[in-house]
C-alpha angles and dihedrals in degrees: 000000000000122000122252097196124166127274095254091057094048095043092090084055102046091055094047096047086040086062093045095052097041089053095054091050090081099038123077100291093072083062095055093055101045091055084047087057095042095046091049098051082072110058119063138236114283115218101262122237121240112259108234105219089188089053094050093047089054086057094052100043082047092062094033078062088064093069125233104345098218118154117256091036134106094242089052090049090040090048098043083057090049101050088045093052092048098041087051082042083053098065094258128121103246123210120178111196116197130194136146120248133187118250121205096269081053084246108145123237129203103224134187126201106194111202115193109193121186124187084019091178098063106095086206108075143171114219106209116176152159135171124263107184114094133228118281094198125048080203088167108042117127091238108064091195089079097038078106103056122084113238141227100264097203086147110022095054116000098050094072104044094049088059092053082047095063085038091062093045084074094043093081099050106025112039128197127224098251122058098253121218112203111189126187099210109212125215105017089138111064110089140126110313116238094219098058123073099249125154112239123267128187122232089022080129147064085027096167094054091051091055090048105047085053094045107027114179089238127064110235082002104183131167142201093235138323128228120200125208119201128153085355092148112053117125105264097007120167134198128219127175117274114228099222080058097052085051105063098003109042105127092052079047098057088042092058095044091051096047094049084059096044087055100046104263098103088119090063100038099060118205102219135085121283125182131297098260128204099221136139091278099069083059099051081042097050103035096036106027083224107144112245134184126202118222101190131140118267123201111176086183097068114061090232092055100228131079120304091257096059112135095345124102092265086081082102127129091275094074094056119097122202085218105058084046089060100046092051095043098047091047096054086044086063103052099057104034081056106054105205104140 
């Protein structure tokens, strides 16, 4: 899925994404958000629905039936049909922008973001995403023999868009203050396989973010924040902050976090330092100035970081957990049903 790789290797690109920010903080951007801040001090918090884990695990185990969700595949194509019908079912404008883009091996893929928008008409919005493609390649699974096969994603992958999922089924009925912009990146998990001697290249991954932030739907398209879900349903997960999204996000970090704690959920929101993590965030971050956070499971006691299924064929339904799934999703629900930032 994304790479974790170490602090020395990501220097060049921290320097690089800090410049970028800090010259769009001057630029029209910081007045967006300043009128954002100013026009949602005013409104108060709305009571906040109550996040269905059952509901969110149906939505997972629905797209883990597909089959592997690779681009270029019928079950790709079938499941893409699938997110855009329910998410129209679901009460949002749906927009599915498609594009090639070139993968690592310079094959082209055939992507679709699908961009769900409810309350369009708002000019103050909340981007909330995940990625819903799978992994072509289980590059570090124990038994080499499957390295080459792709995997079931019901985590990477499926785990966070069926959050956002459950998240919509309130957006109908219950509407937020700000206009909120739910976006299905395609493509985030093609790049470059672990198990193949392959020299590193940058911006194999997180193809479908990079399309989009070059091309967004909207003309001008800004947003108060972003939140990025990603591995957000594993049993015993547990969140750290990602340090990408201390850098140019700090402050909405420190609110989730806190609010994750306010609402019951701080063993699972840990207040201590992950990875810098390449994820579709850092492109939202680094092509739209738009401030993102990553939610995404931390484990310091596995050298990839992540759980022990990540990107190996045990990424299956049995590693999903009905409690993680709640306290992510009510979190995110909180924040922003409340308001406060």
């Amino acid at each position: 899925m994304k790479n974790n790789l170490n602090f020395l290797i990501k220097m060049p690109l921290i320097l690089s994404f800090l410049a970028i920010i800090s010259m769009g903080a001057g630029c029209g951007n910081q007045s967006n958000r300043k009128a954002n801040v100013q026009k949602k001090e005013t409104l108060p918090p709305l009571p906040t629905p109550e996040f269905n884990a059952d509901s969110a695990y149906a939505y997972i185990q629905k797209q883990v039936e597909f089959g592997p969700r690779v681009p270029n595949t019928e079950a790709h194509e079938a499941c893409a049909q699938w997110l855009t019908n329910k998410m129209k079912e679901l009460g949002a404008n749906v927009v599915v922008q498609e594009g090639k883009v070139t993968a690592f091996d310079n094959s082209v893929l055939s992507i679709k973001n699908i961009i769900a928008q409810f309350q369009p008409e708002k000019n103050d919005r909340i981007l909330l995403f995940a990625h819903w493609d799978t992994r072509p390649f289980a590059d570090h699974d124990p038994d080499p023999a499957k390295r080459n096969h792709p995997i079931d994603g019901a985590n990477d992958g499926a785990s966070g868009v069926g959050v956002l999922m459950e998240i919509a089924r309130h957006l109908k009925s219950h509407p937020t203050h700000p206009g909120i912009d739910i976006i299905f990146f395609d493509a985030e998990d093609y790049g470059i396989p672990d198990h193949l001697d392959i020299p590193y290249k940058q911006d194999t991954w997180c193809l479908g973010s990079q399309y989009w932030g070059k091309n967004p739907h909207k003309k001008d398209y800004y947003a108060r924040y972003g939140i990025l879900l990603d591995m957000v349903g594993a049993k015993g997960a547990r969140f750290h902050q990602e340090r990408y999204s201390l850098q140019w996000a700090s402050g909405l970090v420190d609110h989730i976090w806190d609010t994750a704690a306010r609402i019951g959920y701080g063993n699972y929101f840990i207040f201590d330092k992950g990875g810098y993590i390449t994820d579709d965030h850092v492109y939202v971050n680094k092509l739209t100035g738009i401030q993102t956070v990553d939610i995404i499971e931390y484990d310091p006691t596995n050298n990839s970081s992540f759980g022990k299924y990540w990107h190996t064929h045990n990424d299956n339904m049995d590693v999903i957990g009905k409690e993680t799934l709640k306290a992510v999703g009510q979190t995110v629900l909180e924040v922003i049903y409340q308001n406060q930032y």
